[in-house]
C-alpha positions in Angstrom: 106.9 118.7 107.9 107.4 115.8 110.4 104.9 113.2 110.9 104.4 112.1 114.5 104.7 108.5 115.4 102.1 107.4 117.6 103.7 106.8 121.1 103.9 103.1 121.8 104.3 100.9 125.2 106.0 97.8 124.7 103.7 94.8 125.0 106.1 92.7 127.0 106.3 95.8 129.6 102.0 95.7 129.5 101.9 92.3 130.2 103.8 92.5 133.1 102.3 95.5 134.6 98.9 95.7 136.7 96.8 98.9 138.1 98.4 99.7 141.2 95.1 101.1 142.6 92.9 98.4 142.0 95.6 95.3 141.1 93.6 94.5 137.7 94.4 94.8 134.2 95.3 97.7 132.1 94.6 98.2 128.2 96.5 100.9 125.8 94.3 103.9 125.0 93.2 104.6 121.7 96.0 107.1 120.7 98.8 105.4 123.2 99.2 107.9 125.4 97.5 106.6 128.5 96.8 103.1 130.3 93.8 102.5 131.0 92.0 100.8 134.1 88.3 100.4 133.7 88.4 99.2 137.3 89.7 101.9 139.1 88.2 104.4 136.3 91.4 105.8 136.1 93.7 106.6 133.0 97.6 106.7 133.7 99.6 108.8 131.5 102.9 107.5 129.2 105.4 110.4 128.7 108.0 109.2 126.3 107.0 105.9 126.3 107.3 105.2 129.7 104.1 104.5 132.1 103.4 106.7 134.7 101.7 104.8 137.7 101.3 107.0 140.3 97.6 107.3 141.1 98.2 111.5 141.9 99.1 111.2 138.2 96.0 109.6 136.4 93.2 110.9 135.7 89.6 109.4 136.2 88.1 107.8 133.6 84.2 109.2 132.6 81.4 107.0 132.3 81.2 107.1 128.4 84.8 106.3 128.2 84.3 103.2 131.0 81.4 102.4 128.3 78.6 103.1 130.6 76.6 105.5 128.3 
């Protein structure tokens, strides 16, 4: 059986990249597969490693994962 590697987004790629929605900062989901931007509650998917920042393509963010429980 093959173990599957967590996907990964390179750090100097995050570093250089910014919500295109709201212009603020993005952090790596817990399980790498999505960018997160707490400001524009929104949650931009990585397909093969590679961010996708179209805003048609995110999906919002809920309040428990913004941390507003």
């Amino acid at each position: 059986m093959a173990h599957r590697r967590k996907p990964t987004t390179d750090p100097l790629l995050l570093s250089t990249l910014i919500c295109p929605v709201s212009g603020g900062p993005l952090e790596v989901s817990a399980d790498g597969a999505e960018l997160l931007s707490r400001s524009a509650r929104l949650a931009f998917p990585v397909r093969d490693g590679i961010p996708v920042m179209i805003a048609g393509e995110a999906r919002a963010l809920t309040d428990k994962e913004i941390g507003k429980a």
